[in-house]
C-alpha positions in Angstrom: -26.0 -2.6 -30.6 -22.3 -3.5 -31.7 -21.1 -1.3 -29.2 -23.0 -3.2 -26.9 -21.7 -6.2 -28.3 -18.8 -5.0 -27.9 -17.9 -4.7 -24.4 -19.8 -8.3 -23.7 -17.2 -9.5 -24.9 -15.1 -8.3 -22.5 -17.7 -9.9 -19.7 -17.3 -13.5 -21.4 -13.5 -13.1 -20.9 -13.3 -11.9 -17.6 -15.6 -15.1 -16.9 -13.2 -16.7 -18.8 -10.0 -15.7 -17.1 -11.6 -16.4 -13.8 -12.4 -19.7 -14.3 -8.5 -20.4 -16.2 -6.9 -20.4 -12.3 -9.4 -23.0 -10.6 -6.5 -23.4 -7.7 -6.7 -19.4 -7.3 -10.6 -19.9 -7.3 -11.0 -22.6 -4.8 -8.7 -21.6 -2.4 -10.4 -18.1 -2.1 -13.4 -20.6 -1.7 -12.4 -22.0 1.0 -10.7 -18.8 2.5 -14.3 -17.1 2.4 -15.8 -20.3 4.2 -12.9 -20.1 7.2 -13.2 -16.4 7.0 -16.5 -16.7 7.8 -16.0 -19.0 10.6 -13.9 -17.1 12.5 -16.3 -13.9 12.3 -18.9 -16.4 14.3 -16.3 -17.5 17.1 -15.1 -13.7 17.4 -18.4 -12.0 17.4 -19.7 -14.9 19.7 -17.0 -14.0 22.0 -17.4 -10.4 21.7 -21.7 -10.4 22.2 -20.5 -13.4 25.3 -23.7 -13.4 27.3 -25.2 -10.0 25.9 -28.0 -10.5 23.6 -27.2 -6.8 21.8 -24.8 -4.3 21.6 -24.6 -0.7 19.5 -28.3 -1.4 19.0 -27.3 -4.6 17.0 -28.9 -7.9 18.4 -26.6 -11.4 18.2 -29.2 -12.8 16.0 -29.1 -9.9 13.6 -25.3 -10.0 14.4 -25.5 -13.6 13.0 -27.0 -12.9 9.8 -24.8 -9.6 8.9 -22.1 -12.1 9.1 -23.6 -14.5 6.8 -24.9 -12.0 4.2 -21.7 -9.9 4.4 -19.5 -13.1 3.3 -22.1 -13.4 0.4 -21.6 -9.8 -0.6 -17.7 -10.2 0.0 -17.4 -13.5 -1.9 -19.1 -11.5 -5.3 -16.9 -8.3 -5.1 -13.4 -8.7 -6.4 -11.2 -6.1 -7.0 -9.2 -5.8 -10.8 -9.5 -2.8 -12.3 -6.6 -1.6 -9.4 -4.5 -4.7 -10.9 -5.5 -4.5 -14.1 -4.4 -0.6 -14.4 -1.3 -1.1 -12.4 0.1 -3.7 -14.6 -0.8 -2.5 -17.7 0.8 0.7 -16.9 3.9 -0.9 -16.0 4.2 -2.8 -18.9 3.2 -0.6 -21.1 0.1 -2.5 -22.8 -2.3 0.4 -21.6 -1.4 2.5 -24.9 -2.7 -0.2 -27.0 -6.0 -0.3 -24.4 -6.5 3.8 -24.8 -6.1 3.2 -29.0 -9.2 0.6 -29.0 -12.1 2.5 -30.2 -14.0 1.8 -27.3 -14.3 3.6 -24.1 -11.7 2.1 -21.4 -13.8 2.8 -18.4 -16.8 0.9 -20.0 -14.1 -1.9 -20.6 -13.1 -1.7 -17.6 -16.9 -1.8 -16.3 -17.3 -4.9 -18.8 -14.6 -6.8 -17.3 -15.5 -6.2 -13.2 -18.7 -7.1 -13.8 -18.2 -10.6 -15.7 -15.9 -11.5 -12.6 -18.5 -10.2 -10.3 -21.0 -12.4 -11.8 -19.0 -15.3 -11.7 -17.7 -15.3 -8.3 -21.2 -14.1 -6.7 -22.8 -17.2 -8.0 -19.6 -19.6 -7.5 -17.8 -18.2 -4.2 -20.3 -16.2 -2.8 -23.8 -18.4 -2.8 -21.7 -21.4 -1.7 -20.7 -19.9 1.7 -24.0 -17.5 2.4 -25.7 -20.8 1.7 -23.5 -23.1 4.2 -23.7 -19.8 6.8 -27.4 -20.2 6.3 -27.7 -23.6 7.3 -25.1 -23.5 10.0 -26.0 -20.1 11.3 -29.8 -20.5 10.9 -30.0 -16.9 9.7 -32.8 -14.6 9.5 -34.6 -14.3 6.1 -36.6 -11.0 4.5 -40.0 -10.8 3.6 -40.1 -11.4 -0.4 -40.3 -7.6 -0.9 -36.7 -7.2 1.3 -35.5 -9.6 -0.6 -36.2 -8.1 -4.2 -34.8 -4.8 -2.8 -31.8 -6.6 -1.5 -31.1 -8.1 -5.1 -31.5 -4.4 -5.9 -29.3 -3.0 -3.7 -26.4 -5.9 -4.2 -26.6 -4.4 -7.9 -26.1 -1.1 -7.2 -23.8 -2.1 -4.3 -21.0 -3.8 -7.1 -22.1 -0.5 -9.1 -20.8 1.7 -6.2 -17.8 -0.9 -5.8 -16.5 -0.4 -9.1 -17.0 3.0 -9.5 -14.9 3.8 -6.0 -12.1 1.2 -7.2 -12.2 2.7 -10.5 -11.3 6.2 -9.0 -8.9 5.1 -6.3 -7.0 3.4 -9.6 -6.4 6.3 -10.9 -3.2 7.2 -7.9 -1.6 3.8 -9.9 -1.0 6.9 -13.2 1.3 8.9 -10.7 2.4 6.4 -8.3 3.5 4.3 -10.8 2.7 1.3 -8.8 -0.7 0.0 -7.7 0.7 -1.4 -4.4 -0.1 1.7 -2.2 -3.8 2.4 -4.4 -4.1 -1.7 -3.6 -3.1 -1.2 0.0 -5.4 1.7 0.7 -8.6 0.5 -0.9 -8.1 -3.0 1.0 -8.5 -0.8 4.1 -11.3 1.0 2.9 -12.9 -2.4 1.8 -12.2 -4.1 5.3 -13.1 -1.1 7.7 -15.3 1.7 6.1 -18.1 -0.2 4.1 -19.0 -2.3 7.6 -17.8 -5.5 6.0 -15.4 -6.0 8.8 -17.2 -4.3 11.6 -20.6 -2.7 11.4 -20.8 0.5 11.2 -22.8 0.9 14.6 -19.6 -0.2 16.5 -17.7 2.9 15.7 -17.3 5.9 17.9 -19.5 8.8 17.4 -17.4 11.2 15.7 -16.0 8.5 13.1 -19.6 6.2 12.7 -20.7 10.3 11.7 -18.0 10.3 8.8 -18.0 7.1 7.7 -22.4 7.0 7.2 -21.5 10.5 5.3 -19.4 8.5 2.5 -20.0 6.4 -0.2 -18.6 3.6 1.4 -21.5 2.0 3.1 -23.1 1.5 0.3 -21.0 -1.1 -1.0 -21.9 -3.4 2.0 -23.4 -2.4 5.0 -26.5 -0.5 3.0 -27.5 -4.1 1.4 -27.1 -6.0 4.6 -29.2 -3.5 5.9 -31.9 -4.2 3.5 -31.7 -7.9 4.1 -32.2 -7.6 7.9 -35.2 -5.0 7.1 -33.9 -1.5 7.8 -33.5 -1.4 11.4 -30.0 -0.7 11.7 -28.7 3.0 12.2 -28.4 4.6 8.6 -27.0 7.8 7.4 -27.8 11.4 6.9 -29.1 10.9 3.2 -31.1 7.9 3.9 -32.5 9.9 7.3 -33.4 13.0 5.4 -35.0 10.6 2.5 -37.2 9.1 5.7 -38.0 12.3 7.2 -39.8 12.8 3.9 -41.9 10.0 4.2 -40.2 7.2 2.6 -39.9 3.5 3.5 -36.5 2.8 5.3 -35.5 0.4 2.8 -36.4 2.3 -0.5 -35.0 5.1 1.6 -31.9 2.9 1.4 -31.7 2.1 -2.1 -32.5 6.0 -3.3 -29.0 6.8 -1.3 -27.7 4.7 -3.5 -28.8 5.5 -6.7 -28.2 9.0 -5.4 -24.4 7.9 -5.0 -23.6 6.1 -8.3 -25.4 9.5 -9.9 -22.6 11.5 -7.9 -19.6 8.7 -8.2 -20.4 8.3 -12.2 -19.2 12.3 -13.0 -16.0 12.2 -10.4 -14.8 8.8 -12.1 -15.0 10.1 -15.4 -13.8 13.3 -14.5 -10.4 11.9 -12.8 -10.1 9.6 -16.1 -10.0 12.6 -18.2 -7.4 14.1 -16.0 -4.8 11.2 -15.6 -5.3 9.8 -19.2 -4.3 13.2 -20.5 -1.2 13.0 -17.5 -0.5 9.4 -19.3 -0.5 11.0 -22.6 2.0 13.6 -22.1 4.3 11.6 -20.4 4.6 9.3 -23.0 2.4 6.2 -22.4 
């Protein structure tokens, strides 16, 4: 329980440290809410007079956008920034000498930022999108296994980040890790485009990652399971499972798979920091 105790601390100051730049805050507020705007004029343009296209229909279209700028307003990356800079400055020695594990802490901290700016930056804007929009809303079971599946999509999120950080211990600079996972973010997960958009060959990659866990599988969920899904969440269907629990079993499968590979590439660039002197 004191370790516990322990690492909420760590949430209460990311919450903290969040709300210390309100400027910062509000304008990424109000960068969500224009972002968002501009999706609707661009996808407007692109759908034109068509009513569907890659098997996605312009209402469904509508409410991807909307619930994608609700799952894009919660997730914000630090741990790449966080690493980066206290490599740099050399402040990660006294982080690896706390008797505490620093990927929990690291865990502790995404996750009390997460909170704060799902409920803050997030709700706000899938909120006005939903009034503006008029957006398409789950049965009450879909929504539960949405909520579900947002959890276990930030999971995902942080455990991806987490590992991609690592390249910051022999880059020794988190620009290029930063640059790279902000195209990952923006084009592999379906936040930008849905997945169905993509040609064959790369849609065939891309549902065979982790990625699309971290957004397209819950806006899946929202809009019921009817959009194209991967080979996990196929195979889990073929078996006889609902496409939405289907959809939330590939992700727990996932963060089962991601939890052992981020662990394992601490382990192997800590002990890299360590000889080198950090």
């Amino acid at each position: 329980m004191l370790r516990i105790g322990a690492y909420r601390v760590f949430v209460h100051m990311a919450v903290r440290e969040a709300m210390a730049f309100r400027a910062q805050f509000l304008g990424s507020l109000y960068l969500s809410g224009l972002f968002l705007l501009l999706s609707y004029y661009l996808w407007s343009a692109v759908y034109g007079e068509q009513e569907e296209l890659a098997g996605i229909h312009i209402e469904d279209m509508m409410t991807y956008l909307v619930v994608s700028a609700l799952v894009q307003g919660a997730v914000i990356g630090g741990t790449l920034t966080t690493l980066g800079e206290n490599y740099v400055s050399g402040s990660i020695g006294t982080e690896l000498i706390r008797p505490l594990s620093f990927p929990l802490v690291c865990f502790a901290r995404t996750m009390g930022s997460v909170t704060l700016y799902l409920i803050l930056r997030g709700l706000p804007v899938f909120l006005l999108g939903a009034i503006l929009l008029t957006i398409q809303w789950p049965a009450p079971t879909a929504t539960i296994a949405f909520l579900i599946s947002l959890a276990q999509a930030l999971v995902v999120y942080f455990l991806l980040e987490f590992t991609l950080a690592q390249l910051t211990l022999f880059t020794e600079t988190h620009s290029a890790a930063a640059q790279l996972w902000g195209l990952i973010v923006s084009f592999a997960t379906g936040s930008l485009i849905p997945l169905p958009f993509f040609p064959d060959t790369l849609r065939a990659i891309l549902f065979a990652l982790p990625f699309q866990s971290m957004f397209y599988t819950p806006i899946n969920i929202f809009l019921g399971g009817t959009l194209e899904v991967g080979p996990i969440t196929e195979t889990l269907m073929a078996a006889g499972l609902p496409s939405i629990l289907a959809a939330l079993l590939c992700q727990t499968i996932w963060i089962v798979l991601l939890v052992p590979v981020a662990a394992g590439v601490w382990r192997f660039s800590s002990q890299r920091l360590v000889v080198q002197g950090g």
